[in-house]
N, C-alpha and C positions, 0 to 999 in steps of 0.2 A: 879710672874712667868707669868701669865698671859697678866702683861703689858709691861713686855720683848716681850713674842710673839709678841705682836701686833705691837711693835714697829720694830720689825725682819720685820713681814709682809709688816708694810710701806714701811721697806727700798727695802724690793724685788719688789714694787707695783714700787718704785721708780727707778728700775733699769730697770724695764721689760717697762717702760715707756722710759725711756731714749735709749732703744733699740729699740722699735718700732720708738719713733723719729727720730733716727740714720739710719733705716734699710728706710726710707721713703727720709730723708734728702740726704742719700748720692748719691743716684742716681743722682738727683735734681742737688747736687754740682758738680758732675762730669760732668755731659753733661754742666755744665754751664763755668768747665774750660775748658772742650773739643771742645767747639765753641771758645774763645779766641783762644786757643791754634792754631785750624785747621785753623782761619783765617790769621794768621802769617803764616804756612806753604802757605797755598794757596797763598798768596800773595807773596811767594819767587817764589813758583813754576810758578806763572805769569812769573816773571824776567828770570827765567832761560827759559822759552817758545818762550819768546820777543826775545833772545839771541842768541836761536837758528833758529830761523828763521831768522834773520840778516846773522849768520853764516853760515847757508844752503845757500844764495844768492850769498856768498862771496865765497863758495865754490863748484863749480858744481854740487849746490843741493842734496849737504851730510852733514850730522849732524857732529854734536863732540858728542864725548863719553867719555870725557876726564872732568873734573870738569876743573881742574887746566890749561887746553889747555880753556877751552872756558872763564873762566876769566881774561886770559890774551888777548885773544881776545877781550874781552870788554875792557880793559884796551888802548888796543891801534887802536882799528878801528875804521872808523867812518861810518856814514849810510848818504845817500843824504838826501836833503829836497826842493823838490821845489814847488818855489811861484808861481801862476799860478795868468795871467791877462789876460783878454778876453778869447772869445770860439769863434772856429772856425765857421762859420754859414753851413745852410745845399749847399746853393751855392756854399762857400769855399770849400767845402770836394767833392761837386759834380765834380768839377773842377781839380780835384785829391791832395789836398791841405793834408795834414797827421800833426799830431801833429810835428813827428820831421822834417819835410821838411821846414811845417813855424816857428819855433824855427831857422833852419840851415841859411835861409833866414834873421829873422830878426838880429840874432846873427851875419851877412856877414855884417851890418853896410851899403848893400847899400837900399840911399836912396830910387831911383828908382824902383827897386823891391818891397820894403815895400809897396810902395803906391800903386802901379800895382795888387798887391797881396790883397789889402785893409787890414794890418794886423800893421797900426798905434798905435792900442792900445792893442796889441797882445806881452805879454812877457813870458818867463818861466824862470824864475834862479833858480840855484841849489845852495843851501849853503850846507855844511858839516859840520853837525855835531857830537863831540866825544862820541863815544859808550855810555862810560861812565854814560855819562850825561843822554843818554836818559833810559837806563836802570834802575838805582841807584838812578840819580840825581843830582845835583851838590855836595850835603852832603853827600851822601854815600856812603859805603866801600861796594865797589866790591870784596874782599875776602872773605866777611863774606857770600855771594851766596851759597857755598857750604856746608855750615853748616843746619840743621835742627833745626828750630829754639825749646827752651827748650828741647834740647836731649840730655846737656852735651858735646858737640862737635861733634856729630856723622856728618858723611854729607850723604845727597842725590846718591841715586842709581842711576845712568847712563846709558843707553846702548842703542847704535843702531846697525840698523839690515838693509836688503834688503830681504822684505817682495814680493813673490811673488802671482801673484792673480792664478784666477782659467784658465783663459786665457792665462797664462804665463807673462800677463805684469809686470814688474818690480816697485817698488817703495821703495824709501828710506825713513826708519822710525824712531822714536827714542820715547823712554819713559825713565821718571824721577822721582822715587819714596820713598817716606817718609812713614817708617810701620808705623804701632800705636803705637809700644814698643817702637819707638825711642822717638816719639813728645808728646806723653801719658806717659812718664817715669815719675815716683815719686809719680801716682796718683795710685786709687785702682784697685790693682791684677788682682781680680774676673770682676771688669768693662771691664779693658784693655781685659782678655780672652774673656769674654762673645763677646765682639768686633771683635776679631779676629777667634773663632770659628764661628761665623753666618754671616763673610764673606764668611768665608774658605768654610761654608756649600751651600753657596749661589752662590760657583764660584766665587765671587768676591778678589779684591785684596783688601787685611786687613792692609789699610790706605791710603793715597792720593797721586795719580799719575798724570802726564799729560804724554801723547800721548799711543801707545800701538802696543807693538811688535809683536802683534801676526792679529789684525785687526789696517787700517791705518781708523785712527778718526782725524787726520787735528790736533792732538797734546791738544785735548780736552781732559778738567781734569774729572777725572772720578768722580767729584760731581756735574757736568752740565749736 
């Protein structure tokens, strides 16, 4: 009887061991998927930030609100890029010389002026390049932007606004948001709560966004 107890006792010794190491490890494990995981969101949430600010240029300084509108936007726009050679000197510009006027100049092909101008070795080109490309890459799927990344499918919250200040000036905004429940799915319950209650207690918003509809922050993610 005796050495039944005792052996009873190991195993409870062994359980309550294995529970402490459990109740220590698992926090450990989760914030250590919860950095994988947030750095895959964030890194979307870059792409769709880059996309909109392209978009906003392309459109008299209004967002898209639309997941599926602003991916086909990447899909078929493109953004300038130009190569810039020489600077104008403080002479030049004193002489009322402006970036596009010696651009308009040298791009007129006449000789004479170039030289008059001293702008020899003075060029600006524009190449164009497709959205795509610079957002995604050359390898990657522009569709899959709207997805959250490990959320099972879900996609990204959208919405803009016209935010006004206390002056009355106007400004167009936009935020894009990923909870914790979506990008944190599969992992533990009590972590994912404990996360989104001590937002929620904190005013904060319970997982990762860029920009913010209610103050304009230039489309800044809210872990910078």
């Amino acid at each position: 009887m005796k050495k039944a107890i005792n052996v009873i006792l190991g195993l409870c010794a062994v359980v309550l061991l294995y529970l402490c190491y459990e109740s220590i490890m698992q926090p450990i494990q989760f914030n250590k998927e919860k950095d994988i995981r947030e750095a895959a969101v964030k890194a979307r949430l870059i792409q769709i930030k880059d996309a909109e600010e392209q978009y906003r240029q392309q459109h008299q300084g209004e967002f898209c609100d639309t997941l599926d509108v602003l991916i086909n936007f990447i899909k078929t726009a493109r953004i300038p890029h130009v190569t810039k050679v020489g600077e104008l000197s403080d002479k030049q510009m004193e002489s009322g010389l402006t970036e596009s006027k010696a651009a308009a100049i040298v791009n007129s092909g006449d000789a004479a002026a170039i030289a008059a101008n001293g702008l020899q070795n003075f060029r600006r080109d524009t190449t164009w390049t497709p959205m795509a490309e610079a957002i995604v890459g050359t390898d990657g799927n522009a569709d899959s932007l709207k997805f959250i990344p490990y959320s099972d499918g879900q996609t990204f919250e959208l919405e803009k606004t016209i935010h006004v200040g206390r002056s009355g000036v106007t400004q167009n905004v936009m935020e894009c948001r990923a909870p914790y429940s979506a990008y944190l799915k599969g992992l533990s319950e009590r972590e994912i709560y404990n996360l989104t209650d001590a937002a929620e207690k904190q005013g904060r918003y319970a997982g990762l966004k860029i920009g913010d509809l209610m103050t304009p922050n230039n489309n800044a993610g809210n872990w910078e």
